[in-house]
C-alpha positions as semicolon CSV with decimal commas, in nm:
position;residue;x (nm);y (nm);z (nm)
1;X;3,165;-1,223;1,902
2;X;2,808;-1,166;1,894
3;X;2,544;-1,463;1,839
4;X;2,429;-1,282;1,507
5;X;2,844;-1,352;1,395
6;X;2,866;-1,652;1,538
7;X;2,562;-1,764;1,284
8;X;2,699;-1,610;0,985
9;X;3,024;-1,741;1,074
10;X;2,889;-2,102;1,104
11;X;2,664;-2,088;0,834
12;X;2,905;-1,946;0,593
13;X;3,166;-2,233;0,651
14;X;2,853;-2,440;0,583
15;X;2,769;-2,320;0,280
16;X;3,113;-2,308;0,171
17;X;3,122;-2,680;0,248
18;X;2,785;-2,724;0,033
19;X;2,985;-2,566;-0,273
20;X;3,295;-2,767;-0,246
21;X;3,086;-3,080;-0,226
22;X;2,925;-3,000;-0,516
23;X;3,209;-2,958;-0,712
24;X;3,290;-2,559;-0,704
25;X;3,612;-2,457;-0,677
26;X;3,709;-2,115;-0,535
27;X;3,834;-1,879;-0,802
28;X;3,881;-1,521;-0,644
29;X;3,857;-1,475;-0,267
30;X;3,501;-1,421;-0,268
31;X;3,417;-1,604;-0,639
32;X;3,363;-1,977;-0,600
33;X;3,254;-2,155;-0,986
34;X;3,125;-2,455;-1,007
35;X;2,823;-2,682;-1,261
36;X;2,477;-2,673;-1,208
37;X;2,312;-2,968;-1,384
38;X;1,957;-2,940;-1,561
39;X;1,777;-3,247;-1,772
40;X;1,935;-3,014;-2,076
41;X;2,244;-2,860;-1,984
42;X;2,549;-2,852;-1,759
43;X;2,534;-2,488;-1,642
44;X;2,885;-2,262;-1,552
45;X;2,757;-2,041;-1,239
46;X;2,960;-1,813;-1,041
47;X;2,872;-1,757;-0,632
48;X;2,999;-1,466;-0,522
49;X;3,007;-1,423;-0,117
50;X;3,095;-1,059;-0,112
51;X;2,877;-0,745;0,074
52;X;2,594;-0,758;0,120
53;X;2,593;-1,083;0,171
54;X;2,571;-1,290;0,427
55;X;2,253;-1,055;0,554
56;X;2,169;-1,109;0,189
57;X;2,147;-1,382;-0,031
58;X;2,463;-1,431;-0,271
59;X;2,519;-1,310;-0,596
60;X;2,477;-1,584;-0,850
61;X;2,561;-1,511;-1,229
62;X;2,605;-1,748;-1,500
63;X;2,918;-1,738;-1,691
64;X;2,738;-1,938;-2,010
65;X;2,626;-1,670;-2,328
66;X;2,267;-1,695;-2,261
67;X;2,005;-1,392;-2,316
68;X;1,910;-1,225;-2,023
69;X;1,547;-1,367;-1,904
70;X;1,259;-1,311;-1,626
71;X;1,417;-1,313;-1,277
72;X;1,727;-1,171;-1,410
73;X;1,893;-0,818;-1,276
74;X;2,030;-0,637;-1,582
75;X;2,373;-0,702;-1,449
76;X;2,276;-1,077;-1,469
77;X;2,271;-1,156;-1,175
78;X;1,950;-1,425;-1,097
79;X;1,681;-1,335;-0,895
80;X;1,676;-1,640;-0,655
81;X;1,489;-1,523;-0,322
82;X;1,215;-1,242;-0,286
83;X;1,092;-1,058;0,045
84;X;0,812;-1,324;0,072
85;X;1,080;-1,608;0,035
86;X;0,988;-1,803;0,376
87;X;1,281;-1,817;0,666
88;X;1,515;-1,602;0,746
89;X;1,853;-1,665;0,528
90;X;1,730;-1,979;0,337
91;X;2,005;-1,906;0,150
92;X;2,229;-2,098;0,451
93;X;1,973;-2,425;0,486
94;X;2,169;-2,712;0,412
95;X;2,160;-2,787;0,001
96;X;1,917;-2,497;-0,070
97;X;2,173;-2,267;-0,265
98;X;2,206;-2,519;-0,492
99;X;1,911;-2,635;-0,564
100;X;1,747;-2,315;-0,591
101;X;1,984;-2,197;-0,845
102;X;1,878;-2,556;-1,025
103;X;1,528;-2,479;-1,012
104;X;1,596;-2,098;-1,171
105;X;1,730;-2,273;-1,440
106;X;1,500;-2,520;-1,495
107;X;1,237;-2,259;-1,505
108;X;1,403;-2,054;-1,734
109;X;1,438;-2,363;-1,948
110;X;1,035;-2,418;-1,973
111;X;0,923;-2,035;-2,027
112;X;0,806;-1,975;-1,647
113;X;0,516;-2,154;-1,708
114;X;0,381;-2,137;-1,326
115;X;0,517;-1,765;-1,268
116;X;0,392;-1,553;-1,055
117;X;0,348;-1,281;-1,324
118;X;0,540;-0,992;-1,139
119;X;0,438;-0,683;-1,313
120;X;0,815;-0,544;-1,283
121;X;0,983;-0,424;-1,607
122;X;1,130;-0,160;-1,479
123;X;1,361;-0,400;-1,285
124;X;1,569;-0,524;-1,632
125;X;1,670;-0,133;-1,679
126;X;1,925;0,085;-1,594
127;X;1,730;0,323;-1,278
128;X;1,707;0,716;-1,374
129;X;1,900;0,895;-1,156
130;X;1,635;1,180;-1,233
131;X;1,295;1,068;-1,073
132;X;1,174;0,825;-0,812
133;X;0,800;0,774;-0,878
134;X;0,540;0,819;-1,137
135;X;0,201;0,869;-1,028
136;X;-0,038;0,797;-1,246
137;X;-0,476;0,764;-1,266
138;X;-0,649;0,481;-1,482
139;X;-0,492;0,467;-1,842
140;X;-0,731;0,442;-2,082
141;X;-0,707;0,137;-2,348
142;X;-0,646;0,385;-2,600
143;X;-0,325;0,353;-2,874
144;X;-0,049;0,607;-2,826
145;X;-0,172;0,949;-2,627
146;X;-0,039;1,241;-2,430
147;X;-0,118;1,273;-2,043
148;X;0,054;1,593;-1,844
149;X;0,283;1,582;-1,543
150;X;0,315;1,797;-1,238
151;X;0,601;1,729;-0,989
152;X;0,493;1,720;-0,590
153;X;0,889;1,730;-0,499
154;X;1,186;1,693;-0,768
155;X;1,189;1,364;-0,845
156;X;0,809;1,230;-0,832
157;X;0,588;1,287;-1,136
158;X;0,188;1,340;-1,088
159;X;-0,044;1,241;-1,357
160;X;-0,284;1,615;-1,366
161;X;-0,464;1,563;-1,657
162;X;-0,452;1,428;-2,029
163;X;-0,286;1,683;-2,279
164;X;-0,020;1,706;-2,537
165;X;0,291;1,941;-2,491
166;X;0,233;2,259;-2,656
167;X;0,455;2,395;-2,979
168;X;0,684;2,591;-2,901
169;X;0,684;2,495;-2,500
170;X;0,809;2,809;-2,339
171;X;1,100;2,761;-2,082
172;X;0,874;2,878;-1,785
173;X;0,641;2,571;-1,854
174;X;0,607;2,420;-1,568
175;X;0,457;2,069;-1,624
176;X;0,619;1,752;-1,808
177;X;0,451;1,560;-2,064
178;X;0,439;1,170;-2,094
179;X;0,359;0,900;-2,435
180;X;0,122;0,618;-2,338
181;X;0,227;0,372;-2,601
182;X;0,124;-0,026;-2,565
183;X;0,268;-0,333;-2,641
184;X;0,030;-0,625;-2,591
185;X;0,123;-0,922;-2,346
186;X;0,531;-0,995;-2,352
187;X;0,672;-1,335;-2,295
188;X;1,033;-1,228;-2,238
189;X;1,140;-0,888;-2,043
190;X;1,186;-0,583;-2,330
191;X;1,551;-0,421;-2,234
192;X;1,602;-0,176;-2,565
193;X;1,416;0,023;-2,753
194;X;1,468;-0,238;-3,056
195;X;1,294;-0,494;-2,857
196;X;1,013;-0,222;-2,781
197;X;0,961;-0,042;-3,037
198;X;0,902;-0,370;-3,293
199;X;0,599;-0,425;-3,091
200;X;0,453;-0,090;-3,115
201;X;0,179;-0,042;-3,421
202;X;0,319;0,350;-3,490
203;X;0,709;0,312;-3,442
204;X;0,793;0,603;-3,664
205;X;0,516;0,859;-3,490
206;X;0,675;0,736;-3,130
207;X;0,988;0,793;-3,252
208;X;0,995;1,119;-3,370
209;X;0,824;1,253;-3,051
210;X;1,142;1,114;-2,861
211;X;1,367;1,268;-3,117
212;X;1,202;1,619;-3,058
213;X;1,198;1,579;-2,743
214;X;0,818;1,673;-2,661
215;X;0,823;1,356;-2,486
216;X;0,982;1,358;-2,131
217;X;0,827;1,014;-2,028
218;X;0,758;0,700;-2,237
219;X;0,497;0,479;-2,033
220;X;0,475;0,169;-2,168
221;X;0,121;-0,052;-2,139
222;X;0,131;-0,433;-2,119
223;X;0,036;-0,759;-2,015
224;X;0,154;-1,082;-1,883
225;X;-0,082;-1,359;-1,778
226;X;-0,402;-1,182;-1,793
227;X;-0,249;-0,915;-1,584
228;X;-0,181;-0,547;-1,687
229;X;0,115;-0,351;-1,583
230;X;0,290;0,011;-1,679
231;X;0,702;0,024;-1,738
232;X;0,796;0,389;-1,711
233;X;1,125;0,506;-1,919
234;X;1,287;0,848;-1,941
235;X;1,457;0,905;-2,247
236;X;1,767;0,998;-2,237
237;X;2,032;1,298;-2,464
238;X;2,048;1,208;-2,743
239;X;2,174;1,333;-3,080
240;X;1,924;1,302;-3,350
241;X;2,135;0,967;-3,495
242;X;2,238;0,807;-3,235
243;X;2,048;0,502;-3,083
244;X;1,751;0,610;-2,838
245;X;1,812;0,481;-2,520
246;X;1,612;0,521;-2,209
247;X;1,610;0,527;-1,819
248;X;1,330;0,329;-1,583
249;X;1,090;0,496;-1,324
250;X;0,919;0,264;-1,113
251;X;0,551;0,344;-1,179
252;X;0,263;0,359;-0,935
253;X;-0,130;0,407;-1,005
254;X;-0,380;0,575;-0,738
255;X;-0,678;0,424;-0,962
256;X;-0,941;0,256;-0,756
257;X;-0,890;-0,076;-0,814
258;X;-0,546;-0,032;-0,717
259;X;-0,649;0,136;-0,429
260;X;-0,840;-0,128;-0,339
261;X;-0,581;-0,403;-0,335
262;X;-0,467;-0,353;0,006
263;X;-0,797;-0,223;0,201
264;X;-0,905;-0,616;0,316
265;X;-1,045;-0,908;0,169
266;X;-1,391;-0,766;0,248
267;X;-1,307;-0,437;0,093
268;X;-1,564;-0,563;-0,218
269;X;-1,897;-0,620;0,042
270;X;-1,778;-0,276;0,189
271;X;-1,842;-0,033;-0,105
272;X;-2,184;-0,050;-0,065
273;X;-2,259;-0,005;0,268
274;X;-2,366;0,340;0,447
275;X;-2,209;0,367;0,795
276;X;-2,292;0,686;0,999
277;X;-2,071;0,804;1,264
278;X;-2,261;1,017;1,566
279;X;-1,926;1,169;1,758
280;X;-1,646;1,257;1,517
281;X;-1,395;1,323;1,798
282;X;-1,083;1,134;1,860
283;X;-1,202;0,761;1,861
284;X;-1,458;0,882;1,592
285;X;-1,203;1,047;1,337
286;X;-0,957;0,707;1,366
287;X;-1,272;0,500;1,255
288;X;-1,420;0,732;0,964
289;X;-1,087;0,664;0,852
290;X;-0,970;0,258;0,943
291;X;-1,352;0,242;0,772
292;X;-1,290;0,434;0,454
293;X;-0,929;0,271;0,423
294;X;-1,150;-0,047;0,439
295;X;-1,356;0,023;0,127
296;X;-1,663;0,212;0,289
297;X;-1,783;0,505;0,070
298;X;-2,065;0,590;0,201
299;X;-1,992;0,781;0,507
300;X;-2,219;0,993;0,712
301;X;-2,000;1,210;1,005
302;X;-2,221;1,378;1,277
303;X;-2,052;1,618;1,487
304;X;-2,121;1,964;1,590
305;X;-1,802;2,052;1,755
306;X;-1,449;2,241;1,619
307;X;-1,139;2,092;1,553
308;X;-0,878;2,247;1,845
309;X;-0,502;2,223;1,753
310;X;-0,509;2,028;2,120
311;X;-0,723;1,776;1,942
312;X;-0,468;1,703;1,679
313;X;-0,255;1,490;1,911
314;X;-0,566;1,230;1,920
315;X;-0,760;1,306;1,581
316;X;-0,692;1,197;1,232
317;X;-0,794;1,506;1,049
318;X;-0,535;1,728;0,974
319;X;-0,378;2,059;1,095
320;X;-0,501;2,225;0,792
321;X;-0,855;2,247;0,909
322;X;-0,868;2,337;1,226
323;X;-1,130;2,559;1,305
324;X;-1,409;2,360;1,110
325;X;-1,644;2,141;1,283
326;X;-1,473;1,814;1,349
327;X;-1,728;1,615;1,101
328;X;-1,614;1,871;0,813
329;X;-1,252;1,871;0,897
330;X;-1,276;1,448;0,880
331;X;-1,462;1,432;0,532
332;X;-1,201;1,677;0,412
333;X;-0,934;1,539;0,519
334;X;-1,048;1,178;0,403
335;X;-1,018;1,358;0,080
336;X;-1,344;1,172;-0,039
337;X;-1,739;1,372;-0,050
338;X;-1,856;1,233;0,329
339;X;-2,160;1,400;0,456
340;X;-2,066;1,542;0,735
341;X;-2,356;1,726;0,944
342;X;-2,235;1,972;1,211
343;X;-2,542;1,916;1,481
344;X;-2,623;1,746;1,787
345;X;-2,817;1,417;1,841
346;X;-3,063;1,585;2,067
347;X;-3,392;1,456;2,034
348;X;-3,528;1,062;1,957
349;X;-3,639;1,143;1,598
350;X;-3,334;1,280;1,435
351;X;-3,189;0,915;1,590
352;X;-3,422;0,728;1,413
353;X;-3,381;0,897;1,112
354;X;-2,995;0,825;1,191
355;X;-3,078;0,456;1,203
356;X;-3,324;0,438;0,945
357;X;-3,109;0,566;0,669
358;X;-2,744;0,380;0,725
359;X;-2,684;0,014;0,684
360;X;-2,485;0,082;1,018
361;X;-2,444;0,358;1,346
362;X;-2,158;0,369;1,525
363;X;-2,185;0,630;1,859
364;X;-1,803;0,735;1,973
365;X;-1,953;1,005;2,141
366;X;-1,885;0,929;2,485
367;X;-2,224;1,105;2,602
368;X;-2,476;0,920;2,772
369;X;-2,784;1,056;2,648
370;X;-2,663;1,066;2,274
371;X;-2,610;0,659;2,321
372;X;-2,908;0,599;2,500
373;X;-3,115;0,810;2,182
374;X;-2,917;0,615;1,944
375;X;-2,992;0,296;2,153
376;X;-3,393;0,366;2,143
377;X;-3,348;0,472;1,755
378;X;-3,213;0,101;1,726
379;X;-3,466;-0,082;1,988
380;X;-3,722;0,109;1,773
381;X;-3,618;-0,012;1,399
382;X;-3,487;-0,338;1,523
383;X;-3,138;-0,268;1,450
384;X;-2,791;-0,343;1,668
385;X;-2,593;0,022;1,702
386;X;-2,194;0,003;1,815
387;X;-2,142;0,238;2,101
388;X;-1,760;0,275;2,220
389;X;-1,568;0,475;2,469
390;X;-1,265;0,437;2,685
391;X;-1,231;0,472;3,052
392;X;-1,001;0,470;3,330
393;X;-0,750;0,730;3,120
394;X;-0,757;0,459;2,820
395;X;-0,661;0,119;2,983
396;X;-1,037;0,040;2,916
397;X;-1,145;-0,025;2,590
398;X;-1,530;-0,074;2,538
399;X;-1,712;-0,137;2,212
400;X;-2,107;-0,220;2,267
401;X;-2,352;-0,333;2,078
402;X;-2,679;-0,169;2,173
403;X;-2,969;-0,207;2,258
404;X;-2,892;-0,493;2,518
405;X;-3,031;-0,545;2,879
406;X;-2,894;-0,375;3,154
407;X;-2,726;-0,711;3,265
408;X;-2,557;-0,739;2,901
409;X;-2,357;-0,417;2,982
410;X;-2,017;-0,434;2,953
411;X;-1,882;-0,212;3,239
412;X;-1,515;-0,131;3,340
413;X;-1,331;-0,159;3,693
414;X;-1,270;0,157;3,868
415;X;-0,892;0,217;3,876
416;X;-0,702;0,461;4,009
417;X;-0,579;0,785;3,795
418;X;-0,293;0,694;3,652
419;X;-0,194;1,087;3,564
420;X;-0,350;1,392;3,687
421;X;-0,601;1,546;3,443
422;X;-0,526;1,890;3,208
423;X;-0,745;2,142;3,170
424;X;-0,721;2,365;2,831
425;X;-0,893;2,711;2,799
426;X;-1,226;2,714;2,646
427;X;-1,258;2,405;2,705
428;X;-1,555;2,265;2,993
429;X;-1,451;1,939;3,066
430;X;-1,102;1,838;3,212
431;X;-0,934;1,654;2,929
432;X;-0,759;1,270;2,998
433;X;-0,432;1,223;2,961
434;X;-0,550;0,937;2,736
435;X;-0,299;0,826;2,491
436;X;-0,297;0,849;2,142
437;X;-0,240;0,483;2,061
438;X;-0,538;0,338;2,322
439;X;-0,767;0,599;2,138
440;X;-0,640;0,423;1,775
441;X;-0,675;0,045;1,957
442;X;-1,031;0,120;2,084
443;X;-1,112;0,249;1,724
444;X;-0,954;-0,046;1,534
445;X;-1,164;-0,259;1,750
446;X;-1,481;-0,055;1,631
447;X;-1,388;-0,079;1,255
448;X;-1,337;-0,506;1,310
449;X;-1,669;-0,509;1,483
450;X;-1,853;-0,298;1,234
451;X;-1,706;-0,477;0,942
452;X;-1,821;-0,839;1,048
453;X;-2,193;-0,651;1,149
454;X;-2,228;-0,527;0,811
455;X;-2,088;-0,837;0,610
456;X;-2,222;-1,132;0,841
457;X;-2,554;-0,925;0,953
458;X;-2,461;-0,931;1,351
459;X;-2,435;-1,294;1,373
460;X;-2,118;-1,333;1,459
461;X;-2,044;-0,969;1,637
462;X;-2,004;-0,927;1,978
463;X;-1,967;-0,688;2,219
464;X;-1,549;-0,657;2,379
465;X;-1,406;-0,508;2,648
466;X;-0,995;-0,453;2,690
467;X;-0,848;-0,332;2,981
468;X;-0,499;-0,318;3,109
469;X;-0,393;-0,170;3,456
């Protein structure tokens, strides 16, 4: 027996014990029933222990007539743990089934009134079997209009535009049309259109444009605790008297703000800033991009050389533009206007200028003279520059910042060649075996550095050196 069955073994017995203590009884061979007591009520619940538990938490239902709530599966089933629940199993810690179940219920008693206002809905309904995904820009807070679909692959819908479905739509139409309809803030999940549609000010006009059918997606608008969410429905055959009834799509928005939800906690105080980057190359392209992920918008990439297929297997632009200069293939391929200037840094006034106009530079060129330019461009303004490169076939990682003394220098150990070097035609230089994942290291370290330099003004940026043998 493995240790992982050994565990579940153990801690199933355990939990079995927990139940029989507390009074349940084992009804079916997996079904053990039992009371859960609240300040209100004595509660009936069922615990199944069938697949997928153990690995996942049991199925609890209740067997009292109650209407479904928040936390609730539309089978009934509560909604007890979540991914973020700490531990792994909590489910088997001595007591916790039980009182966890006891605290759902007590919850559920009061309203939720500390609830983490999960913007969800889609959850309580039955899942289409049709699509996956909508994908959807800002909606505006307008009552009841059209927007127009597009599918990327068969089951995800794109937002492409706002427009209502044309009469007659010919069969070779290609695009999909949706009904933005909202409901204000909800208190308790909608699962019918009766509970929907008594919310909505124009039931009839919403209605009738599911009963034609020019409506292949209902998104519904609302709010819960200040917070604003979208439940996407499909409707489903129907004849023109029977009761409209409707399928969920889990919806997604690529609006800014949601974009901006997972770039960092200093995504805000990066918007702003101007960061040029001299050397779009391999360490280069990985930081134009950890920096625009980041919130940075105002990119400047400087790079007069052309994107090689070779260069794909360390560069972040994509296959699709090779053949442009690498500073043009990287602000494409952010998808976002960069300025991206195809020229060298070959003389100390264009450096200035460099300096002068960004709030930050950042030199992944590699080259000598460019960083010693960009290093006089910052002596001469004043300013701190970040200057990185990797040696030694990637096992050193340096990130500078410049100017600094000649005893200040961060400088690697010379190690022996851990590969022989490859040489690609049309190419002048013998190109390192580096590997793709010490080029992205090196350039996360840049994108760390250069975000504390332009938040916290240098003072608490310093210069780092990896290395590994």
């Amino acid at each position: 027996m493995t240790e992982i069955a050994e565990f579940f073994r153990a801690a199933h017995n355990d939990l079995v014990y927990d139940l029989e203590t507390n009074g349940f009884y084992q009804e079916e061979q997996d079904a053990w029933i039992g009371k859960i007591y609240t300040s209100s009520k004595d509660w009936q619940v069922q615990v199944d222990l069938a697949w997928p538990y153990p690995a996942f938490p049991p199925r609890v239902t209740l067997r009292d007539d109650k209407p479904l709530s928040w936390h609730q599966n539309g089978d009934g089933s509560l909604c007890l743990y979540s991914q973020s629940s700490p531990g792994a199993f909590p489910w088997f810690a001595h007591g916790a089934l039980i009182k966890k179940v006891r605290e759902w219920l007590e919850h559920d008693e009061s309203g939720w009134p500390t609830d983490a206002p999960d913007l969800d809905l889609e959850r309580y309904w039955e899942p289409s079997r049709r699509f996956a995904l909508i994908v959807h820009d800002e909606l505006p807070d307008e009552v009841d209009y059209w927007i127009r679909f597009t599918r990327s692959d068969p089951q995800v819908l794109w937002q492409t535009g706002f427009a209502r479905p044309p009469r007659p739509r010919p069969r070779s139409h290609k695009h999909l049309y949706g009904l933005v309809v909202d409901v204000g803030d909800v208190e308790m999940p909608p699962r019918s259109w009766q509970q929907l549609s008594e919310r909505l000010e124009r039931r009839e006009v919403v209605e009738a444009a599911l009963r034609d059918r020019r409506a292949d997606v209902l998104l519904v608008r609302y709010g819960r605790d200040g917070r604003r969410g979208v439940l996407g429905l499909i409707p489903l055959f129907m004849s023109p008297e029977a009761e409209i009834k409707f399928s969920s799509v889990s919806c997604a928005s690529r609006s800014s703000s949601t974009m901006a939800l997972r770039a960092g906690y200093q995504t805000t105080d990066l918007q702003e800033k101007t960061v040029t980057i001299v050397g779009v190359g391999a360490i280069g392209s990985f930081v134009a991009e950890g920096l625009f992920r980041a919130g940075v918008r105002n990119l400047v990439l400087v790079d007069h050389d052309r994107l090689r297929p070779g260069n794909l297997v360390r560069h972040a632009a994509s296959a699709s533009h090779i053949g442009k200069t690498k500073a043009e293939a990287m602000a494409r391929t952010l998808g976002f206007p960069a300025a991206a200037l195809s020229r060298r840094v070959d003389c100390l006034p264009f450096a200035i200028r460099l300096v002068e106009t960004a709030d930050l530079v950042i030199d992944a060129t590699a080259n000598e003279v460019v960083t010693q330019l960009l290093a006089e461009a910052g002596r001469v303004g004043s300013r701190k520059i970040i200057s990185s490169y990797l040696a030694n076939q990637g096992r050193s990682k340096v990130v500078e910042l410049l100017p600094s003394s000649s005893d200040e220098r961060l400088i690697p150990q010379n190690m022996p060649p851990a590969a022989a070097e490859g040489i690609e035609s049309g190419c002048g230089d013998p190109i390192s075996p580096t590997p793709p994942f010490a080029v992205m290291e090196v350039a996360a370290m840049v994108c760390r550095i250069a975000a504390t330099m332009l938040i916290d003004d240098n003072t608490n940026a310093r210069s780092e050196l990896r290395e590994h043998k």
